[in-house]
C-alpha positions as CSV (number, residue, x, y, z in Angstrom):
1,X,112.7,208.6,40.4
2,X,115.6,208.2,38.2
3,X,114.9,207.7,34.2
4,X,117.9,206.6,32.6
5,X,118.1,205.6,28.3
6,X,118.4,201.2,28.2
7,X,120.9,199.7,25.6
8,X,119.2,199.2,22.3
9,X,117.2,196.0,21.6
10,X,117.4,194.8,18.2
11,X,114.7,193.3,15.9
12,X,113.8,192.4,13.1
13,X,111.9,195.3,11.7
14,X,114.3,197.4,13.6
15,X,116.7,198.7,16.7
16,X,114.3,200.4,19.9
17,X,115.7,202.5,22.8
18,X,113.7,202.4,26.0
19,X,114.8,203.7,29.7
20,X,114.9,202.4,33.2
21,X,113.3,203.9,36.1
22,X,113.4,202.1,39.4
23,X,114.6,198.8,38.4
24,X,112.5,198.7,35.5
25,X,112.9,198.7,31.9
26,X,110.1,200.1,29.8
27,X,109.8,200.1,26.0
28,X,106.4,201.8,24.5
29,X,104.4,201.6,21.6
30,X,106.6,199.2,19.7
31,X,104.8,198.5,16.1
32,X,103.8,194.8,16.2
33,X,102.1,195.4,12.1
34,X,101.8,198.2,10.0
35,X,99.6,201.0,10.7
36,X,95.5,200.0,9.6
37,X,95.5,202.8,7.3
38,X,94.5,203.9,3.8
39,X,94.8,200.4,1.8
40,X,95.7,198.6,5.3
41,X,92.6,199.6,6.8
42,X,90.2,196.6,6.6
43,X,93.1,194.0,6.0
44,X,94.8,191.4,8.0
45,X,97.5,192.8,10.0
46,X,100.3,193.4,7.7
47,X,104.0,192.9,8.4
48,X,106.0,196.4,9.9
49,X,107.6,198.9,7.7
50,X,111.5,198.2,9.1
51,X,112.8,201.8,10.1
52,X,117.1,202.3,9.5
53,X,117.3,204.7,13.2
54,X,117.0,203.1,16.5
55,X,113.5,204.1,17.2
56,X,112.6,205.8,20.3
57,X,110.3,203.5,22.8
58,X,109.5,205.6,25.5
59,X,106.4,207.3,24.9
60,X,103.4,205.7,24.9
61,X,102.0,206.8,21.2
62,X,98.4,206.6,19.4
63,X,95.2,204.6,20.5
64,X,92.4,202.9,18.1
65,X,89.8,205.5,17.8
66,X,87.3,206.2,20.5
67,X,85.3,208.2,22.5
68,X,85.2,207.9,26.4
69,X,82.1,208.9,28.8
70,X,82.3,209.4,32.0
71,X,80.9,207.8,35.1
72,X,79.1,209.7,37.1
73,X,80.7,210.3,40.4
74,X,83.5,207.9,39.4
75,X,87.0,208.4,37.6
76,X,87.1,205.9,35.6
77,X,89.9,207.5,33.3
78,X,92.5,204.4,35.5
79,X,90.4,201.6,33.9
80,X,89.8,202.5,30.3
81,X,92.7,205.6,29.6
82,X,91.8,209.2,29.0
83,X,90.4,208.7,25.6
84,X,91.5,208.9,21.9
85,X,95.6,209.7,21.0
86,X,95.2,210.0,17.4
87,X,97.9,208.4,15.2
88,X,98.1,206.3,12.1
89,X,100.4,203.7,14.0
90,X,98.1,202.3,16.8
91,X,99.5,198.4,16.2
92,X,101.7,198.8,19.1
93,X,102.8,196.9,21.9
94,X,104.8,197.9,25.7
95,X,107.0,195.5,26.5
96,X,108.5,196.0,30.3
97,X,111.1,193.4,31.7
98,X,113.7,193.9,35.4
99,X,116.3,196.4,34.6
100,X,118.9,193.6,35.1
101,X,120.6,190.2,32.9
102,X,118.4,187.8,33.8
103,X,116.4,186.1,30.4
104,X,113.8,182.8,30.0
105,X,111.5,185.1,32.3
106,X,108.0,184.0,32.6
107,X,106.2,186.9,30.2
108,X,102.5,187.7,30.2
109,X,100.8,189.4,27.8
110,X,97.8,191.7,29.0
111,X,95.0,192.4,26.5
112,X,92.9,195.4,27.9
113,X,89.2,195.8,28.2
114,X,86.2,198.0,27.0
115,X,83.5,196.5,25.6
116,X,85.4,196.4,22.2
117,X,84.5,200.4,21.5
118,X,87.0,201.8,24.1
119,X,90.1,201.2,26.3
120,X,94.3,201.2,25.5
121,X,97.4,199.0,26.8
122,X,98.1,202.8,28.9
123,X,95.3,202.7,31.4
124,X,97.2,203.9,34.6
125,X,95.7,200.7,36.9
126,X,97.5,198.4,34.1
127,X,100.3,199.9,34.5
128,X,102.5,196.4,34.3
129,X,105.8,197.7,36.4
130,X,104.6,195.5,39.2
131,X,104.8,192.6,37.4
132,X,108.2,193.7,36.0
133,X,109.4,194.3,39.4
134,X,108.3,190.5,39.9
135,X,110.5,189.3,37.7
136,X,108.0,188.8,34.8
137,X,108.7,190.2,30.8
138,X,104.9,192.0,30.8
139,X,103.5,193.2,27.3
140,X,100.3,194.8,26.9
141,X,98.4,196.1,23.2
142,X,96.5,197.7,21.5
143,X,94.1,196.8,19.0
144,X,91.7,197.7,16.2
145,X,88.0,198.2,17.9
146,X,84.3,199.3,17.0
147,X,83.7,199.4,13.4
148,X,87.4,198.8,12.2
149,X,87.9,195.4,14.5
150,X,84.6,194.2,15.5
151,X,82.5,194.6,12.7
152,X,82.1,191.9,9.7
153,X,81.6,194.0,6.9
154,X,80.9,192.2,3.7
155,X,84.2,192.3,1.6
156,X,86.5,192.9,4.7
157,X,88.1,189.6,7.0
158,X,86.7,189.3,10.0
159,X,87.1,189.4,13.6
160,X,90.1,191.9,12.7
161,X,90.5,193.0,16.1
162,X,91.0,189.4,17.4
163,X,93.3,189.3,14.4
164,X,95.7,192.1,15.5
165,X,95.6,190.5,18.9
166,X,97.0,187.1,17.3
167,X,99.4,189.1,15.4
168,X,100.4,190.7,18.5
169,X,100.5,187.3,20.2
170,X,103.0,186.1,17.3
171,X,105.3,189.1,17.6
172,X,105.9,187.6,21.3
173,X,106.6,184.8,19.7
174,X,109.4,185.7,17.6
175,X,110.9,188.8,19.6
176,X,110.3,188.4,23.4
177,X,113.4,186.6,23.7
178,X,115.5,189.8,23.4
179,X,113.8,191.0,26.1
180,X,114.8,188.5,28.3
181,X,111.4,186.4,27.8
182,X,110.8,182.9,27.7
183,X,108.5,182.5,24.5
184,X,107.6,178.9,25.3
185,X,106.1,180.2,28.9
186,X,103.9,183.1,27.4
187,X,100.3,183.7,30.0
188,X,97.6,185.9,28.1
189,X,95.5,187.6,30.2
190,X,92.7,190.4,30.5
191,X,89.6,191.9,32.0
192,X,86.3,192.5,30.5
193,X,86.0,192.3,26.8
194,X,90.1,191.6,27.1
195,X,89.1,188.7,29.3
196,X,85.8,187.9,26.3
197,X,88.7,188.1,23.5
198,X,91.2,186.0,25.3
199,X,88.3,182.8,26.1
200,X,87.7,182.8,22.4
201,X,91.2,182.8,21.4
202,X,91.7,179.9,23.5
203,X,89.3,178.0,21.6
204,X,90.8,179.7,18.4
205,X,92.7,177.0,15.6
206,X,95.2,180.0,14.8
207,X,96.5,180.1,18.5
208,X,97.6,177.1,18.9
209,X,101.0,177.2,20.3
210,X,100.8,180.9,21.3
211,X,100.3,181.1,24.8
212,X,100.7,178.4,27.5
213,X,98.1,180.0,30.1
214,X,95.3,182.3,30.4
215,X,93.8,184.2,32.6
216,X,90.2,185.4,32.1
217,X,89.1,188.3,34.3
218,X,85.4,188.5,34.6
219,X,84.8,187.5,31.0
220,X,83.7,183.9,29.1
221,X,83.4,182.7,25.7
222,X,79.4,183.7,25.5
223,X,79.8,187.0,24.4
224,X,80.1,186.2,20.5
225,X,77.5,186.6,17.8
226,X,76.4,184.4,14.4
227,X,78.0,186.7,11.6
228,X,74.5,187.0,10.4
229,X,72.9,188.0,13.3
230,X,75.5,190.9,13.5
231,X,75.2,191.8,10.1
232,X,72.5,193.9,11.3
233,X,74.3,196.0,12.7
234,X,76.9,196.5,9.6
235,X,73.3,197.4,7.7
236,X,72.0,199.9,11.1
237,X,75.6,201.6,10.7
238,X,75.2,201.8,7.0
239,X,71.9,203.7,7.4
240,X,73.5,206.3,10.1
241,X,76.3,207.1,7.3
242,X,74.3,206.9,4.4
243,X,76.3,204.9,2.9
244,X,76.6,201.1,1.1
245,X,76.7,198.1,3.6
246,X,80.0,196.7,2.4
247,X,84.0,197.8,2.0
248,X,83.6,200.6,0.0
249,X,80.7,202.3,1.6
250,X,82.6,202.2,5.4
251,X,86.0,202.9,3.7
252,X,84.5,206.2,2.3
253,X,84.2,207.5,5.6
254,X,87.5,208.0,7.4
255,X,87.8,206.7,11.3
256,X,87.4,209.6,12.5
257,X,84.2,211.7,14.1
258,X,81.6,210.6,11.9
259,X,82.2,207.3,12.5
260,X,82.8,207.5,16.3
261,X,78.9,209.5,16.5
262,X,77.6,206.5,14.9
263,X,79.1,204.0,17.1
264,X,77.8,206.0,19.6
265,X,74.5,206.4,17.9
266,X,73.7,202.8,17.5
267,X,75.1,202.2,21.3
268,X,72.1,204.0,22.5
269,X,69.8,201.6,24.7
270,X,67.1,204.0,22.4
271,X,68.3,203.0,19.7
272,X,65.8,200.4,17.7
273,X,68.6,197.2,16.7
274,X,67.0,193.1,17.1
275,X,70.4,191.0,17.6
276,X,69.1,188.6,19.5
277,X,69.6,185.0,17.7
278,X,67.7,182.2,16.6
279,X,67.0,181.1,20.4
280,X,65.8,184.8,21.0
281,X,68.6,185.7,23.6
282,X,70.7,188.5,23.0
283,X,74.2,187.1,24.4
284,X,75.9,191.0,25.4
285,X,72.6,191.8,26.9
286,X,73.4,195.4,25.4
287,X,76.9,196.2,27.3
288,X,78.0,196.5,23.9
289,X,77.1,196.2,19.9
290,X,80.7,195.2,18.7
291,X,81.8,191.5,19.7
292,X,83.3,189.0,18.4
293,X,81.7,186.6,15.7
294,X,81.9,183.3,15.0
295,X,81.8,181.2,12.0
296,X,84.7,182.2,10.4
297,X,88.4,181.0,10.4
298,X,89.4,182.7,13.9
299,X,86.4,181.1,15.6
300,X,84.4,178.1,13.2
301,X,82.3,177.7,15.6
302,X,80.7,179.2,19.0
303,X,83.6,179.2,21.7
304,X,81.5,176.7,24.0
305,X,81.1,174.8,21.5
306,X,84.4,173.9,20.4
307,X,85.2,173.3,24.1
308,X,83.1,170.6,24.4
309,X,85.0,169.3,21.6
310,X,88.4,169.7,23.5
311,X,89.7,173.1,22.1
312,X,92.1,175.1,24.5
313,X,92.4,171.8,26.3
314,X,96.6,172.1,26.7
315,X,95.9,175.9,27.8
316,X,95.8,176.5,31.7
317,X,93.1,178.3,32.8
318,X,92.5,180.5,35.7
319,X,89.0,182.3,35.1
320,X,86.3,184.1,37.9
321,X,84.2,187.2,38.1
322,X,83.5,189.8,40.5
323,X,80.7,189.0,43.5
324,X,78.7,192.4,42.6
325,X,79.6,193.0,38.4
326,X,76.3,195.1,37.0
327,X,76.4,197.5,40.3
328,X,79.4,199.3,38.0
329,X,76.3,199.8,35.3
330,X,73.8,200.3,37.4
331,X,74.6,202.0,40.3
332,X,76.5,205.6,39.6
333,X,73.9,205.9,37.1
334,X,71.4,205.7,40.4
335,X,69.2,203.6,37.3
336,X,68.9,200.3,39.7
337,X,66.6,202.4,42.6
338,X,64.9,203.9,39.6
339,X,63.4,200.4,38.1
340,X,60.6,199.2,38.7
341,X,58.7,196.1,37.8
342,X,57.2,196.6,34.2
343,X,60.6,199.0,33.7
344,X,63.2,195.7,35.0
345,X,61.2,193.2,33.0
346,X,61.0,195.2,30.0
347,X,65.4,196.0,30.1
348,X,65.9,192.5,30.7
349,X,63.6,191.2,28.3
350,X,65.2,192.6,25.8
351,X,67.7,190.3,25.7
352,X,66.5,187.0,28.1
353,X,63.2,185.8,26.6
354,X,62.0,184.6,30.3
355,X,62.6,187.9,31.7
356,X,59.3,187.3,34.2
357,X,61.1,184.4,35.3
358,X,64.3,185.2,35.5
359,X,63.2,188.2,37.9
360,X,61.7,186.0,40.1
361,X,63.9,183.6,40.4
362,X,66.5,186.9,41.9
363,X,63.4,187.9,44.4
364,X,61.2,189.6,42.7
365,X,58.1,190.1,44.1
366,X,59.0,188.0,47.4
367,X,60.3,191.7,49.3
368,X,63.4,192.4,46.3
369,X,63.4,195.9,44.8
370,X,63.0,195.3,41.6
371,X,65.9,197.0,40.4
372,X,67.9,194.8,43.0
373,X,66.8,192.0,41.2
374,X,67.5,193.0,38.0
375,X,71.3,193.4,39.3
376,X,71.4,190.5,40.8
377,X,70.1,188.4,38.1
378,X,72.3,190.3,35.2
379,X,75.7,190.2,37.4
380,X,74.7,185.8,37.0
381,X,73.5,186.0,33.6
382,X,76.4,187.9,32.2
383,X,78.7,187.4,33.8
384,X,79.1,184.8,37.0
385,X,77.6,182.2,35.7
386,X,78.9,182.0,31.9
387,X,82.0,181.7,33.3
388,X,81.3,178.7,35.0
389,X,79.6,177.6,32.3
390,X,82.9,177.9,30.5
391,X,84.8,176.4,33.4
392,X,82.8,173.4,32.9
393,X,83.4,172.9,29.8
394,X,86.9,173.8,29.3
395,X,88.8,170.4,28.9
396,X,92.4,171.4,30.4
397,X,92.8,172.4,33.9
398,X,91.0,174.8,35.2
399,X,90.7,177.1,38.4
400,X,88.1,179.2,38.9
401,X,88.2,182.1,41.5
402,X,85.5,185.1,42.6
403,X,86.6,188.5,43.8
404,X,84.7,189.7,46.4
405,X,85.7,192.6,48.1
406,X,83.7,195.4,48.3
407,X,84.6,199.2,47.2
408,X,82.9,201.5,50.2
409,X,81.8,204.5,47.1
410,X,78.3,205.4,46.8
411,X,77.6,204.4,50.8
412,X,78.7,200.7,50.5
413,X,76.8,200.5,47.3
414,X,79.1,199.6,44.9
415,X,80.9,196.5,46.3
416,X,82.5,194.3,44.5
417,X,81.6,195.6,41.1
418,X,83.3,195.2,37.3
419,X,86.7,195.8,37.0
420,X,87.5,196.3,41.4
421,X,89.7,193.3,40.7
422,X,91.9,195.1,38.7
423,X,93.9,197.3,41.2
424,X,94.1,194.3,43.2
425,X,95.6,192.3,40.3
426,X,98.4,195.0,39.2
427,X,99.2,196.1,42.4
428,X,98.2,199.5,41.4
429,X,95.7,200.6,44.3
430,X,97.2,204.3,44.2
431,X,95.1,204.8,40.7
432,X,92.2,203.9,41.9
433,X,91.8,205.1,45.9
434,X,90.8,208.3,46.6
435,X,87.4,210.5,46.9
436,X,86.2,209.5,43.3
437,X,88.3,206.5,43.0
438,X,86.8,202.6,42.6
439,X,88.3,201.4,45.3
440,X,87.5,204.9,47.8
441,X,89.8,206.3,50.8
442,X,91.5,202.9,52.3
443,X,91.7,200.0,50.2
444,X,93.4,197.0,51.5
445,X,97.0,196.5,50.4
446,X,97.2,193.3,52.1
447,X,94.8,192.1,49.6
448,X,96.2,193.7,46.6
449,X,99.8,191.6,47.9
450,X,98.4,188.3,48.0
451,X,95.5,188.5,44.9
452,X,98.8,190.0,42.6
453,X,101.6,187.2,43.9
454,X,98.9,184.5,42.8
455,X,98.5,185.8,39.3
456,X,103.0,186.3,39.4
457,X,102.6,182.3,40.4
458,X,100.7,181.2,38.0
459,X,102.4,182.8,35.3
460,X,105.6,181.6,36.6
461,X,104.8,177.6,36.8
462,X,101.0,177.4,36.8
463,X,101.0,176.8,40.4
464,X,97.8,177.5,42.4
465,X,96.6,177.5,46.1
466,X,93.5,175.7,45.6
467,X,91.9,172.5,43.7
468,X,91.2,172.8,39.7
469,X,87.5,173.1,39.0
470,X,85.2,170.6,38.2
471,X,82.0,170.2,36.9
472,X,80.9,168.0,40.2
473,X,83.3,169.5,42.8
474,X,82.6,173.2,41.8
475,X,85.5,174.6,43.8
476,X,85.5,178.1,44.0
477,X,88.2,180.2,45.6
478,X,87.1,183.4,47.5
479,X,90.1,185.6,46.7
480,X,89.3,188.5,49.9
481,X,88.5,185.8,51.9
482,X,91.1,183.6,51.1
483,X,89.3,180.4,51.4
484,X,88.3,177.7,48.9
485,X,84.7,176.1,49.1
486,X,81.7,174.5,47.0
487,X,79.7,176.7,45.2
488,X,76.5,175.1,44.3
489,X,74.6,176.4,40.9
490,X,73.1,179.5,40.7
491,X,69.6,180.5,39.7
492,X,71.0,181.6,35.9
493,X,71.5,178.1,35.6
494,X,67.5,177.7,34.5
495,X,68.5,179.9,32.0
496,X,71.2,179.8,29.7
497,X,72.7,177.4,27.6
């Protein structure tokens, strides 16, 4: 492997230096806005500081502030990073293009996952030099998260961390060109609460114009909360940290350890907090406190919503989930052959007032474990069938796609669980095969060549093996498989809005 120092790239803030290594240019951690510090900490993003020296891009810098668990049995530092690099200047962006000439590239920008608490743009299975290699301009950031970006503290703008991702979105905009980019051919895409930020930015007024497509990997627009309802929480945190429920109270205590104990305090399934709404569902069904709300200037109203009203509608869409999503919850943990009835009715009713229902709907009680059934019915209810649900009601064109090949870990177990799509999609099986990787001893690269050159397609012209979705049609594409077919409704149908 050869590294070799790129010609400077000039912007408007300032000159960066990257290198090349095997055909590929790579620029790190370039500042997109200011560093959420001190009096920038619960603002809008705020333009860069320019800097006078060409600025060294090749390292990958500081995170948001976090703290990591581990999977039993599984690495999962390839999906979400190996935790917190602390740094002031976490704004940043990776911008990776062919070392060659060539510009009006097809770019897409990548916004990772982590249910809003956890996660980077460094995560070694997003690595993005495949996509580079493909003759695509790939970006991926970082963003504010937890208490600083998700959090709608009285005094402080909301939705922050959808904010940075805009402003993020807009430095594309104005600087991808020198790259080699084509701004007016931008595809945003993710996974997981990436994939949950990206749907509601598509129905967002202030993104008009800033991407062209989007891809939404095992996410939907369901996954946002009233800013009332959520205001719960800012009061629940206020109690851990003994302090006031508004700006000054959380700016007395720095983003550091206190505040990631009480993230993790209240993220406790133990942990006494009601945000379910006014139709007593709880739309995160406990994956995570910190979402995004609506009701505010990013999002006026719920994401579903304002599709029905046509909003996203000139936005391509290519969404789908994962055959098998809760086994990543439910299995390492070994809680799903734990349950049992009163135990699976009780987790789920939590958030699903017909819990009984729901349960047997998935087989309960007709020769399913229960714990099977609780899988089964929470892989539909958050996540399969929302994104149908958001398929449905997206007005633009849409294609809809389910991953469904299945990891051999934990005996055959896991299968086709959250986030297995990922290696597949970058190309990056190496990060994830192994003893305790997702995708175990022998994934298929066969698969990982064709699922990845349909993503590189459809960033490149929108172009797409398979018929749009429909609300009557219901054309699904079965990406292992290969093969396009109806998918009737499921059972979570009954159940959701």
């Amino acid at each position: 492997m050869v590294t070799t120092r790129n010609e400077i790239v000039r912007l408007a803030a300032g000159d960066v230096q990257g290198c090349s290594e095997d055909g590929v240019s790579f620029y790190r951690a370039i500042p997109y806005a200011a560093a959420p510090v001190g009096e920038y900490r619960f603002l809008v993003p705020q333009p860069v500081l320019p800097w006078e020296t060409p600025r060294d891009a090749t390292a990958p810098g500081a995170n948001a502030p976090q703290r990591t668990r581990q999977v039993p049995g599984l690495d999962a530092a390839p999906l979400i990073g190996t935790g917190w690099s602390k740094g002031d200047a976490y704004l940043t962006l990776d911008v990776l293009r062919p070392d060659d000439q060539r510009t009006a590239l097809p770019v897409m920008v990548f916004i990772h996952g982590g249910g809003f608490v956890v996660g980077c743009k460094d995560a070694s299975v997003q690595d993005g030099r495949s996509f580079a290699r493909d003759g695509i301009v790939y970006v991926a950031l970082n963003y504010r998260m937890g208490i600083d970006g998700f959090l709608p503290i009285p005094g402080v703008p909301t939705n922050l961390g959808l904010r940075d991702m805009l402003a993020g979105l807009g430095w594309v905009q104005d600087n991808i060109a020198r790259f080699g980019g084509d701004p007016a051919n931008v595809t945003v895409f993710g996974e997981s609460a990436g994939a949950m930020a990206i749907a509601d930015l598509l129905t967002s007024p202030l993104a008009k114009g800033l991407f062209r497509r989007a891809i939404v990997q095992s996410g939907h627009g369901g996954m946002t909360r009233d800013i009332g309802v959520a205001q719960r929480l800012v009061r629940k945190l206020a109690k851990l940290l003994r302090i006031t429920p508004d700006r000054a109270g959380f700016a007395s205590v720095p983003p550091g350890e206190a505040m990631l104990d009480a993230v993790e305090k209240v993220s406790l399934p133990t942990t006494r907090l009601d945000l379910r709404g006014p139709d007593g569902r709880e739309p995160v069904f406990g994956i995570s406190r910190f979402v995004p709300v609506h009701g505010d200037d990013v999002l006026p109203i719920a994401p579903l919503d304002a599709l029905s009203q046509g909003a996203g509608a000139e936005v391509d869409l290519l969404i789908g989930s994962n055959a098998e999503e809760m086994n990543l919850y439910l299995i390492p943990s070994g809680v799903r052959d734990k349950l049992g009835t009163l135990l699976a009715w009780f987790v789920l009713r939590k958030s699903q007032p017909r819990a009984w229902a729901v349960l047997k709907a998935y087989g309960m009680g007709s020769g399913k474990a229960p714990g099977q059934a609780l899988t089964d019915a929470m892989t539909d209810l958050v996540f399969r069938w929302p994104a149908r649900r958001f398929a449905e009601e997206h007005q633009g064109r849409t294609h809809l796609y389910e991953f469904e090949w299945r990891s051999p870990r934990f005996d055959g177990e896991l299968g086709a669980s959250h986030g297995m799509e990922l290696p597949f999609v970058f190309d990056s099986l190496a990060t994830c095969t192994g003893e305790d990787g997702l995708c175990g001893t022998n994934p298929p690269q066969d698969l990982a060549d064709r699922v990845h050159r349909l993503w590189v397609d459809f960033a490149r012209d929108g172009s797409l093996p398979w018929a749009p979705f429909e609300r009557d049609t219901r054309i699904v594409y079965r990406l292992a498989a290969g093969e396009a077919r109806f998918e009737p409704p499921m059972p979570a149908a009954t159940f959701l809005p």
